[in-house]
C-alpha positions in Angstrom: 16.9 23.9 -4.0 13.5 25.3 -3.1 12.4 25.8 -6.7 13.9 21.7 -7.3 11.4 20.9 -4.3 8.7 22.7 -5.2 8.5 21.1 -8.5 9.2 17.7 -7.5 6.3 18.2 -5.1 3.6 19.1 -7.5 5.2 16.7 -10.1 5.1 14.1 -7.3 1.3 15.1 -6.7 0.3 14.5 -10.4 2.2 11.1 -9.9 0.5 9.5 -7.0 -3.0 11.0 -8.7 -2.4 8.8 -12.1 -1.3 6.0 -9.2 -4.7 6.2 -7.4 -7.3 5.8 -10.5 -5.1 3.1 -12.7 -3.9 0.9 -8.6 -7.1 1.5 -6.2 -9.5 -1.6 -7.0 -6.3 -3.7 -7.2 -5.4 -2.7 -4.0 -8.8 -3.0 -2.4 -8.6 -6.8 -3.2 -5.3 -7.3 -1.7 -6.4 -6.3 1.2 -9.2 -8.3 1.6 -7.3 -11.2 0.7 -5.0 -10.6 3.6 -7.1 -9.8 6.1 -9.5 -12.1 5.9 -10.2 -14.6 8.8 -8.5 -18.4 8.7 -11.5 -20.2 8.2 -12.2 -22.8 11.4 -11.2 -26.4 10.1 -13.8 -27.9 7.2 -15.0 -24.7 6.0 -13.6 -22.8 2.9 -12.1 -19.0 3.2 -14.5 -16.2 2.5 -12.8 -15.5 -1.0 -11.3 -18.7 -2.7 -8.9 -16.4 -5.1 -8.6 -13.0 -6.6 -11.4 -13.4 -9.4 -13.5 -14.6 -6.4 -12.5 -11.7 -4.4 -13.6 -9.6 -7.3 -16.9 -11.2 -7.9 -18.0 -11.4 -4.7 -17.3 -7.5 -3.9 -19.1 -6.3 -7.1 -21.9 -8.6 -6.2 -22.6 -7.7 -2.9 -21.7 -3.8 -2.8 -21.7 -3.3 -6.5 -18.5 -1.6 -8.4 -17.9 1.2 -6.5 -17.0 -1.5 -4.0 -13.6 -2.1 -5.4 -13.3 1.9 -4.9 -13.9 1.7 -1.2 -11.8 3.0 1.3 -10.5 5.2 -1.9 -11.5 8.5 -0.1 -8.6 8.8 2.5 -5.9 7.9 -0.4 -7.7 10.0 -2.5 -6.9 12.9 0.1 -3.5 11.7 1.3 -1.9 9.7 -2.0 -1.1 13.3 -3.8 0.7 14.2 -0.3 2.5 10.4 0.1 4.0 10.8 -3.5 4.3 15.0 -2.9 6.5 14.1 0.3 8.1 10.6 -1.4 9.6 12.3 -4.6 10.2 15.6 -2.5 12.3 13.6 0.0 14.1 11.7 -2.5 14.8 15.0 -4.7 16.6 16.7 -1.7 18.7 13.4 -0.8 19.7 13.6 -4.6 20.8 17.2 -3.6 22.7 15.8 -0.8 25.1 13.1 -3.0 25.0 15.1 -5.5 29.1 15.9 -5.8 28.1 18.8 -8.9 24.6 20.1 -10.1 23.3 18.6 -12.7 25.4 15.5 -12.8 23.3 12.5 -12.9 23.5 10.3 -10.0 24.5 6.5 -10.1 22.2 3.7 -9.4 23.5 3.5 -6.2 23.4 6.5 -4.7 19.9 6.4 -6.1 19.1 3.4 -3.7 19.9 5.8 -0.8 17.9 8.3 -2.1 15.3 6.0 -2.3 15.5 4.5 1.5 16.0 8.0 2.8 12.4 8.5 1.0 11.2 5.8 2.4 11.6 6.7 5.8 10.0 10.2 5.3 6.6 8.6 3.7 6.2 6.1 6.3 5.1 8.7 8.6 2.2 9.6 6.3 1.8 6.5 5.0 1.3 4.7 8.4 -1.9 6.4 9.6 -3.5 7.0 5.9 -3.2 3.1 5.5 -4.5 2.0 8.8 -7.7 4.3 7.3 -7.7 2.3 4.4 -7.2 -1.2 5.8 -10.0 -0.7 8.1 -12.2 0.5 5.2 -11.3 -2.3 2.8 -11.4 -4.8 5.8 -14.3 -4.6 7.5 -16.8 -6.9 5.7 -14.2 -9.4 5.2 -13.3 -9.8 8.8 -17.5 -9.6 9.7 -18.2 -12.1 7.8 -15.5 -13.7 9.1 -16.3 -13.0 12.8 -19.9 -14.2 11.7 -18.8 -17.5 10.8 -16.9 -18.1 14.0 -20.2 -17.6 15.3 -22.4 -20.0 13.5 -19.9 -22.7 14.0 -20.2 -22.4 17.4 -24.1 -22.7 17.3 -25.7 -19.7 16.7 -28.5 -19.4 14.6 -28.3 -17.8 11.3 -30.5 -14.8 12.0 -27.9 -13.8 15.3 -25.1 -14.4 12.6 -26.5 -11.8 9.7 -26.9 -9.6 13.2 -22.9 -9.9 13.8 -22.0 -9.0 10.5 -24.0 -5.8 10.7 -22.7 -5.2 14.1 -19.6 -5.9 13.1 -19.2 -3.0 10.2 -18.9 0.4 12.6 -17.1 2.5 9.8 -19.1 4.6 7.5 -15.9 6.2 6.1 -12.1 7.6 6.8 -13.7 10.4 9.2 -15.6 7.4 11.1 -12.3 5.6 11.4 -9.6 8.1 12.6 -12.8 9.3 14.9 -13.1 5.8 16.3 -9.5 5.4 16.7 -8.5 8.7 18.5 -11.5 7.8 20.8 -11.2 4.2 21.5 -7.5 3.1 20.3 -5.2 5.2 22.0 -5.4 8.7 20.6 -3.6 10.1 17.7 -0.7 6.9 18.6 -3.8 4.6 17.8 -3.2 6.0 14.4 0.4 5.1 14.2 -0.3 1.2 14.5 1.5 -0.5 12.6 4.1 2.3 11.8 7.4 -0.4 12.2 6.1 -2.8 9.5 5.5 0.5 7.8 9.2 1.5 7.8 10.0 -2.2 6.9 8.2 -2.2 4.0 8.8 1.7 3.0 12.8 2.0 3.3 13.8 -1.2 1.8 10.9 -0.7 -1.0 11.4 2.7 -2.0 15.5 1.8 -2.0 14.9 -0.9 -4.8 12.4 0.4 -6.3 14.1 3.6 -7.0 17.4 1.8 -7.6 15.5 -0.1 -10.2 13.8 2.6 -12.1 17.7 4.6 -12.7 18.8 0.9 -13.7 16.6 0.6 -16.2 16.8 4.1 -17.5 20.4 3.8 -18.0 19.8 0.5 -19.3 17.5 1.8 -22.1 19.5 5.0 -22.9 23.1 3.7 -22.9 24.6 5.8 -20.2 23.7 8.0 -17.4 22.1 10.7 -19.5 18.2 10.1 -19.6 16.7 12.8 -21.0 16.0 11.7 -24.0 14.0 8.4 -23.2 11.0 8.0 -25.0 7.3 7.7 -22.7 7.1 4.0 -23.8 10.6 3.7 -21.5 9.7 5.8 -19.2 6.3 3.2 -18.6 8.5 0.4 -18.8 11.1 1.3 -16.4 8.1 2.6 -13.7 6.1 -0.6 -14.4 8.8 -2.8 -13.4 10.1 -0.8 -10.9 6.6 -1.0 -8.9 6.8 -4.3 -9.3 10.2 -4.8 -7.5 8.8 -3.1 -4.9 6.6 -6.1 -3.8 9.0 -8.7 -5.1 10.8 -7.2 -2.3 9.0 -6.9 0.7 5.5 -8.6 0.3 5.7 -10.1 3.4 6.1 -7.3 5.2 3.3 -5.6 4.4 0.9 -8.7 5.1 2.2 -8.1 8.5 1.5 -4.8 8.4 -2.2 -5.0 7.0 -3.0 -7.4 10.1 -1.6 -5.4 12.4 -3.6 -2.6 11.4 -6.8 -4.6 11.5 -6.2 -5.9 14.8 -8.8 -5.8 17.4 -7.6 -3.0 19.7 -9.3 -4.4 23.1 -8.3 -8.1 22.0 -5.4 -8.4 19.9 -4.4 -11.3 18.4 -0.7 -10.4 17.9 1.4 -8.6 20.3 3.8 -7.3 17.8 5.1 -7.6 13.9 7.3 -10.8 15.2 4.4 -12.0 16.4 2.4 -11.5 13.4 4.7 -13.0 11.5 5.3 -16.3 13.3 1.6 -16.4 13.5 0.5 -16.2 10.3 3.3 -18.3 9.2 2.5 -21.4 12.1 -1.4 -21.1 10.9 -0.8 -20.8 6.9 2.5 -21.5 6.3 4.8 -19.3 3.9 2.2 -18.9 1.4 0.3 -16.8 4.2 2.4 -14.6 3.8 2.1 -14.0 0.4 -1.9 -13.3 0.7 -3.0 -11.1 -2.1 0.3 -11.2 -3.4 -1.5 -11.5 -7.3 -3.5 -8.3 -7.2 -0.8 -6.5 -5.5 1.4 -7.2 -8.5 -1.3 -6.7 -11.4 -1.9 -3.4 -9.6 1.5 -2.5 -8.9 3.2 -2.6 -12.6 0.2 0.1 -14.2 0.1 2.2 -11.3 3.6 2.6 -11.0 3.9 2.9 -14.2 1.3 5.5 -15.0 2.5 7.3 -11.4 6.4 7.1 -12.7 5.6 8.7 -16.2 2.9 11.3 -14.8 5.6 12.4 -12.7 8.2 12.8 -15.4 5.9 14.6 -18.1 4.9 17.2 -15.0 8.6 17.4 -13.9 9.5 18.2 -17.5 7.6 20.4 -18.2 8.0 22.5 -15.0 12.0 22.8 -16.8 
């Protein structure tokens, strides 16, 4: 079993690598789509769509913008998908009945909540990182319009934006946060939406990915499925994921935003009926276009880079 887990952790690591480089810029746009500020009634959002969120990023920070906040991933997304394929190789161990039987597509859906569970505990403080970083020049510019409308000049405003933006990068965040948000729990904000989003994803996405294997192969045996499969089944599997629970990680993304000293939600219920009362259901479906066109490569290139590895480790 330890020789199964060591492999599935270095294939896993190879997985969320190929995940990172094809899914980051994606991702960087979803997030600034939902965190960005309702706009006070007459005015327009800061990004009108995803193309918009695109254009403006590369215009004002150029295209390593769409990379930003990449550095704490790129630290932490080989250890999520270490610890995510690791956990769900040793609950395949568990229901296993014989070794080496392949396991149904249910018992594959537990496997792939009990994973779940076990990443949210990494994911939950690597994301607040990254949400912060992604965030911050949405919610300025937000916090600088807030401020105009209310009669200050336009100089003072450009001044609140550049107040506003207090990370320089991942270290400058957790640093802030174990300071002035609670201590190393500071970094845990956010952690129930987290497990919301993680368990039921991972269990259908998981439960997917086997479905479509068998699916292609004929049976249970799916060794001999050809790469173009094996990026099929991952692509669509990632993108079951979100079909999934979307809405739960909106919640999640505000919560992690949240001013700390002057929160606007007490709690992911809270959040929700929010974000719902101010925008309706579609609020809660906020980046939802980029979080799919990222989701089906990167899953797909993270699913096949983690068979190929696995493989070839026997």
């Amino acid at each position: 079993m330890e020789n199964n887990a060591s492999k599935d952790l270095l294939s896993g690591t190879v997985g969320g690598v190929a995940q990172l480089i094809c899914g980051h810029p994606f991702d960087t746009i979803k997030v600034k789509l939902q965190s960005q500020p309702v706009p006070p009634p007459g005015q327009r959002p800061r990004y009108a769509g995803a193309m918009d969120a695109v254009r403006q990023t590369i215009t004002a920070e150029g295209p390593r913008g769409l990379y930003k906040g990449m550095g704490a991933p790129l630290a932490t997304v080989a250890a999520l998908n270490a610890v995510l394929f690791t956990a769900r190789g040793q609950m395949e161990a568990l229901v296993r009945t014989a070794p080496g039987i392949p396991l149904s597509v249910e018992k594959q859906v537990v496997c792939g909540a009990g994973a779940g569970v076990a990443v949210s505990m990494l994911a939950c403080p690597t994301e607040l990182v990254k949400c912060r970083l992604q965030a911050q020049s949405a919610l300025a510019t937000g916090e600088a319009a807030a401020v105009a409308t209310a009669g200050t000049t336009t100089g003072a405003s450009s001044t609140a934006v550049a107040a506003s933006i207090k990370y320089n990068g991942p270290i400058s965040v957790a640093k802030h946060v174990l300071k002035s948000e609670g201590g190393i729990l500071g970094l845990f904000k956010g952690l129930t939406p987290t497990l919301a989003r993680e368990v039921p994803g991972n269990a259908v996405m998981f439960g997917v990915y086997e479905a479509l294997k068998q699916y292609l192969a004929g049976g249970r045996d799916t060794s001999g499925l050809s790469q173009g499969a094996l990026l099929t089944s991952g692509g669509l599997a990632g993108g079951a994921f979100w079909l999934a629970v979307y809405p739960t990680d909106v919640v999640k993304s505000v919560i992690q935003v949240d001013n700390y000293h002057q929160p606007k939600y007490s709690g992911s219920i809270d959040a929700f009926k929010k974000i719902v009362a101010s925008e309706g259901i579609k609020g809660l479906y906020k980046g939802f276009g980029p979080a799919m066109a990222r989701s089906v490569p990167a899953n797909a290139a993270c699913f096949l880079a983690y068979e190929i590895t696995r493989s070839s480790l026997g």
